[in-house]
N, C-alpha and C positions, 0 to 999 in steps of 0.2 A: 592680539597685537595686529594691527593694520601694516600694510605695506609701506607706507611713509616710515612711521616708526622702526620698522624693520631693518629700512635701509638703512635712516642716522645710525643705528645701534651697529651694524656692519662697519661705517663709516670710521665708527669710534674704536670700534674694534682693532681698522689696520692702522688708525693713526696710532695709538697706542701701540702698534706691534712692530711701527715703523724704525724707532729705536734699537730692538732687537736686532732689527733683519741689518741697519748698519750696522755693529758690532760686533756682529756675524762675517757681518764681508770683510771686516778689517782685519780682524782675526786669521780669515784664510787669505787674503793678501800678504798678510805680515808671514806665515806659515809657508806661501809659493818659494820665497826664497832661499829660505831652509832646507826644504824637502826639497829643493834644486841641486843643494850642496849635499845634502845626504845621499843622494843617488850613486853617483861616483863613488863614493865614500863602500855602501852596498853591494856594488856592483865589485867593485874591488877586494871587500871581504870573501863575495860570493868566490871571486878565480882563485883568492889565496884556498877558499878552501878546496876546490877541485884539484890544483895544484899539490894540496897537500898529499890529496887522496892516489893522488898521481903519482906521484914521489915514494911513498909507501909502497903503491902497485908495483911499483918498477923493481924497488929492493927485495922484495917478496918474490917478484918474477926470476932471480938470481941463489933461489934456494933449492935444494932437491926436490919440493912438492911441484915444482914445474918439470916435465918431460923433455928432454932432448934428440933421445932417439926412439927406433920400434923398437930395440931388445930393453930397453925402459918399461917401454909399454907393455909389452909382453909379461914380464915380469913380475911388474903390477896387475894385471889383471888375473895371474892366478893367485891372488890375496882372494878371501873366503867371502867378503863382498868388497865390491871396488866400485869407485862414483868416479868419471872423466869428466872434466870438462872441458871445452875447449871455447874461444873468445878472442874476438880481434879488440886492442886495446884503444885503437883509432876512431872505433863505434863509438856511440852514446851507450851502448850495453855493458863497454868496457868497464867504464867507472859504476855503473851497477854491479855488475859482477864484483867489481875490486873492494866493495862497501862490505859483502858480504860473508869474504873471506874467513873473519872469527867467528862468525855466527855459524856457518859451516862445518871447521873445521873441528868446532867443539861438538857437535851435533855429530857427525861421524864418528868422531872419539869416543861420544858415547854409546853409538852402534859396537863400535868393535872394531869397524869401517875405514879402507882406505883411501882416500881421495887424493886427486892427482889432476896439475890443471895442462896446460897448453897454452899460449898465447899466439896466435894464429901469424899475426906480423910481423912475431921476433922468429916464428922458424916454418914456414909457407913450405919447406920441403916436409918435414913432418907433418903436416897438416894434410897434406895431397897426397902421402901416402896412408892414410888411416880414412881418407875420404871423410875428411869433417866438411860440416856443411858450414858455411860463411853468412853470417860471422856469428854465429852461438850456436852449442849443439853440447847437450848432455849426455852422458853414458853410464848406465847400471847394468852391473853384471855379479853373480853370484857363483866362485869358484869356476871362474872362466870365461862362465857362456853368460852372454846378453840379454837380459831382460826386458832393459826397457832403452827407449831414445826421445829426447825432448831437445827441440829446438825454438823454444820461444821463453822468454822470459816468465810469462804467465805460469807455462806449462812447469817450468823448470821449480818455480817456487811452490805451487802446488807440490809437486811430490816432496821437497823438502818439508813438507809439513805434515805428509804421513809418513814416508822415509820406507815404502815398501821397496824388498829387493829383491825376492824372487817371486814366482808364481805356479798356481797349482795346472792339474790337467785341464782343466774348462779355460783356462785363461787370466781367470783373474787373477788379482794380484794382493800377494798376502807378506806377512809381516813375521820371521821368527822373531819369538820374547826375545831370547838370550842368547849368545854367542855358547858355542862350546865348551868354550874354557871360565866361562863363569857361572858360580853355584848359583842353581836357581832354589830359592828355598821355597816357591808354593809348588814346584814340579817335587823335590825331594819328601817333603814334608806329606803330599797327596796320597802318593805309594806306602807311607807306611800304614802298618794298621795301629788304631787306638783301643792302648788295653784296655782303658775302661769301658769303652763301647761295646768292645768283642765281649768284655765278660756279660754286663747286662745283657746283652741279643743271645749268648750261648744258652741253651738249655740244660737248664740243672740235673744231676741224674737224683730219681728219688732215694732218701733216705732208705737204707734196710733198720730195718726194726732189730732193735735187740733184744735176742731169746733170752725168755727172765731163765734169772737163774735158779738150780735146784736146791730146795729147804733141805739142809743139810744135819737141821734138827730132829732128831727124831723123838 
């Protein structure tokens, strides 16, 4: 194909595509004003729902699982592991935190686990005496003493997803299975011995031969 040819065939090309490319535009013109009025519309579902979550937050912040005082605190914390957190609700962190409240709460529940939050701007005198850091600041402790402290969001979900609460000599940090008071069957079940095993592994004692008897016939 020569270049003359080349171009007409080009030429043919956008005249043909020119139909398109109107019908295109009309479409998103006709669409501009729509999606002008759906904005509003969006923007507004978006506050009801922040508003909801707000709403929620607040009546939640009005139950026992929020702290009042230090002999609260204290008290809580000799629970056998105990999770703090504490949270200003005026942050952008607030309604994070506030999203995660069930997911949490079942999640300690199923530790064994007592969790226990703070809302930093409904009680600043509490807050100043436990020396929380503003405005997020997590607390793990196991039978009193402190394990661990996280103050970032990141951080704070991270450990929610291994859920360790105390730790050994070196440092690290480890996880018990199971709380005291619940029967673990692969720890029970480990300790005992299996008769049938013990019998195959034992060594048989040999048979004594039996002394023939004496012919009594004479």
């Amino acid at each position: 194909m020569d270049w003359k040819s080349f171009t007409q065939k080009t030429k043919d090309l956008v005249q043909k595509a020119k139909p398109i490319l109107e019908k295109t535009k009309t479409v998103i013109d006709t669409a501009k004003p729509i999606l002008a009025k759906a904005k509003p519309i969006a923007e507004k579902a978006k506050d009801i729902g922040s508003n909801t979550v707000a709403f929620v937050g607040r009546q939640i912040e009005q139950t026992p699982a929020f702290l009042k005082t230090e002999e609260e605190y204290n008290i809580f914390l000799a629970a056998k592991r105990s999770i703090f957190i504490a949270y200003d609700a005026r942050e952008n962190v607030g309604e994070s935190i506030r999203l995660m409240f069930p997911v949490w709460a079942t999640q300690a529940w199923t530790d064994a686990a007592d969790i226990k939050y703070l809302e930093i701007s409904a009680n600043q005198e509490l807050a100043s005496l436990l020396k929380v850091q503003w405005p997020l600041e997590m607390r793990v402790a196991y039978m009193g003493e402190e394990y661990g402290r996280m103050n970032s969001l990141d951080e704070i979900k991270a450990w929610w997803k291994d859920r360790c609460y105390i730790q050994d000599d070196t440092g690290s940090q480890k996880v018990e299975q199971s709380p005291d008071d619940v029967w673990s069957q692969n720890e029970s079940t480990a300790k005992l011995p299996d008769p049938i095993w013990e019998a195959v592994k034992k060594p048989r004692a040999p048979r004594k031969k039996k002394a023939p008897e004496a012919d009594t016939q004479k």
